[in-house]
N, C-alpha and C positions, 0 to 999 in steps of 0.2 A: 504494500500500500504506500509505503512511503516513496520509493522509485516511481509511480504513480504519480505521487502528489508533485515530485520533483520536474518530471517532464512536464506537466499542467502549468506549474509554475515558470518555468523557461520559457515557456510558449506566451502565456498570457500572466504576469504578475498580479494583473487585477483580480482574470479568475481564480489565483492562487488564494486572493485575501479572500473570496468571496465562499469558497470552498471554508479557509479556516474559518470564516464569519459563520458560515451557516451548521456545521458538525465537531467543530469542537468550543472549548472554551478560553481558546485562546487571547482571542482579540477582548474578550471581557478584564484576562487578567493583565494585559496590556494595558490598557484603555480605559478611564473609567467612564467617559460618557461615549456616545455613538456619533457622537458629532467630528471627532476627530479622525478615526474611521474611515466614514461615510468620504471626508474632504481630501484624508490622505488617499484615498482610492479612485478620486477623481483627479486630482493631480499630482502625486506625485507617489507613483503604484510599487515600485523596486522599492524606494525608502520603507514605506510603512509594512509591506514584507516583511523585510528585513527587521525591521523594528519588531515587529509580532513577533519574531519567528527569535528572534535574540534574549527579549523581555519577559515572554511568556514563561517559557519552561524554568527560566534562572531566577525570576525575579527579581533580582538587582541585575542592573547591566556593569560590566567588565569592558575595559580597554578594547579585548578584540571584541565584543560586541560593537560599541561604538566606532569602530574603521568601516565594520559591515555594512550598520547602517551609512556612516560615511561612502561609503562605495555607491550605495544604493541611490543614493543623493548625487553622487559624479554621473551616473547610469541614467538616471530621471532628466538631470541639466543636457545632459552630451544627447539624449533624448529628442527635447525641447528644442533644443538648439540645432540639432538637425533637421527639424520640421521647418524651424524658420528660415532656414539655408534654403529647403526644398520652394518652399513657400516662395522664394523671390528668385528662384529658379523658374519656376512656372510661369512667373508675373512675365521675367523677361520675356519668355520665349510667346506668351498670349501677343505681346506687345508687337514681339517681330512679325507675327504670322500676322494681324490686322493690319 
């Protein structure tokens, strides 16, 4: 199950959180309201994974937890940041073809 859950995850981070959200009680013991959640899952999916997935079982988070999350955080920007590349890639090329 866990090799399971890990491909799920690699493919889709959101659905990774969305899996832990709905079948375990992870995200509760991360988390204590839904609101954080809910926002990290919309924007920013690898961090709050990661965050779950570091906070949850330990409890207190450790050094290499916080790189994880750190990671997850370069992963979400490098993300974003490639979208807005794409983003003004497109623009250009609508521009030349009209």
């Amino acid at each position: 199950m866990g090799c399971l859950f890990v491909l799920i995850a690699m493919l889709s981070p959101r659905l990774g959180v969305i899996i832990l959200w709905f079948f375990t009680d992870y995200v509760s013991r991360a988390f204590d309201t839904w609101i954080w959640p809910l926002l990290g899952l919309i924007f920013l999916p690898w961090t709050t994974l990661f965050y779950i997935l570091v906070a949850a079982p330990a409890g207190q988070i450790t050094v290499w937890g916080w790189l994880m999350v750190a990671l997850g955080l370069l992963v979400d920007l490098s993300s974003h940041a490639q979208a807005y590349q794409s983003r003004d890639q497109a623009t250009a090329m609508y521009s030349r073809a009209a």
